[in-house]
C-alpha positions in Angstrom: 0.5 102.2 -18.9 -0.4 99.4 -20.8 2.4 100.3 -23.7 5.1 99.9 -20.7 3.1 97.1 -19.2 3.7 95.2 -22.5 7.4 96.4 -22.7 8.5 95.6 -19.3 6.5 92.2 -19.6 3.7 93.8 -16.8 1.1 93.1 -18.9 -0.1 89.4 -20.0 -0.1 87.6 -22.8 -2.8 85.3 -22.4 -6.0 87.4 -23.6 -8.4 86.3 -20.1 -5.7 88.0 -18.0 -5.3 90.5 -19.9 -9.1 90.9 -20.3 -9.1 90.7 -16.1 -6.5 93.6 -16.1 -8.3 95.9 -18.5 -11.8 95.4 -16.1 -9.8 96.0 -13.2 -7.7 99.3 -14.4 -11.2 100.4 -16.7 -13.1 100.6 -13.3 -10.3 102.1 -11.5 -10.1 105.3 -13.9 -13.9 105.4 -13.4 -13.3 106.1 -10.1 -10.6 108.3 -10.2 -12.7 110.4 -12.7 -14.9 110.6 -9.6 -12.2 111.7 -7.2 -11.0 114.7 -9.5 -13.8 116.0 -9.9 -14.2 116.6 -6.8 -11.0 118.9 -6.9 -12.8 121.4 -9.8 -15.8 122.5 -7.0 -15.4 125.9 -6.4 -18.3 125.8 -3.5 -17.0 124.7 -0.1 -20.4 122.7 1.1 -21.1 121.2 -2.4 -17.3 120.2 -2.4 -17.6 118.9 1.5 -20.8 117.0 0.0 -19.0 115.4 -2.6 -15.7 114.1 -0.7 -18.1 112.5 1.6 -19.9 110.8 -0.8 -16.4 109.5 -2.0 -15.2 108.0 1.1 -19.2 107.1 2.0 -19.8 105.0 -1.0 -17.6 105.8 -4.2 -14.9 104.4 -2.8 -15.7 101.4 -0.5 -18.1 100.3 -3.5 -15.2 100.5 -5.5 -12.8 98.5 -2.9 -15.5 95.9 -2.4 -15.8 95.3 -6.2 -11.9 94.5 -6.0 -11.7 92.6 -2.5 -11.9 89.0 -3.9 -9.2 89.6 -6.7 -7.3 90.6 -3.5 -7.0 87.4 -2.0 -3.9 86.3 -4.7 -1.0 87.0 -4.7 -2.1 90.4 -6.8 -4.8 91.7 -8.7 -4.5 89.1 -11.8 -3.1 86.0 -10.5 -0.2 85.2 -9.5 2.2 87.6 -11.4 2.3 91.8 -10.7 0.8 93.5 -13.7 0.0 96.6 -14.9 -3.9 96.3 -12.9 -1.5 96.2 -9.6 0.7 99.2 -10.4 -2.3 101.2 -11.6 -4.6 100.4 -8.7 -2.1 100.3 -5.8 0.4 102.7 -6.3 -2.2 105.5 -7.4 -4.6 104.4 -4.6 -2.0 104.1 -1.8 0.1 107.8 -3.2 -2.9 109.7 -3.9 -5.6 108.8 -1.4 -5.1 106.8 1.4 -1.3 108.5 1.8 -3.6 111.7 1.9 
């Protein structure tokens, strides 16, 4: 991601934003970690346990820890990087499509 980030001119230049977009996209795979593992439980009620703890904590915590970056115009600032592509798209296709 970041490789075509800095290709396609989605990733910035300017070490603080780019600092921002690495914290941003570092705590989103954190969290995703979180969500596929809850795809490897073979037991129904510990798998039932787990998805509710996702939507019960994992991922509001995770939403609320991104909310004030998303009063910009995206995640960074005020141009779309790779922090926007990551977070969004995967957030909106995988989950909350789901």
């Amino acid at each position: 991601m970041r490789y075509l980030g800095r290709k396609l001119g989605y990733y910035p230049s300017d070490p603080d934003a780019a600092h921002k977009v690495e914290i941003l996209s570092c705590s989103f795979y954190e969290t995703y970690e979180q969500i596929g593992k809850t795809f490897r439980i073979k037991d129904e009620t510990a798998k039932a346990k787990e998805v509710k703890k996702l939507f019960d904590k994992v991922l509001p915590d995770f939403l609320k820890s991104i909310n004030k970056e998303c009063k910009k115009d995206f995640l960074t600032g005020k141009s779309l990087t790779v922090a926007d592509f990551l977070i969004g798209g995967v957030m909106y296709c995988s989950i909350l499509d789901n």
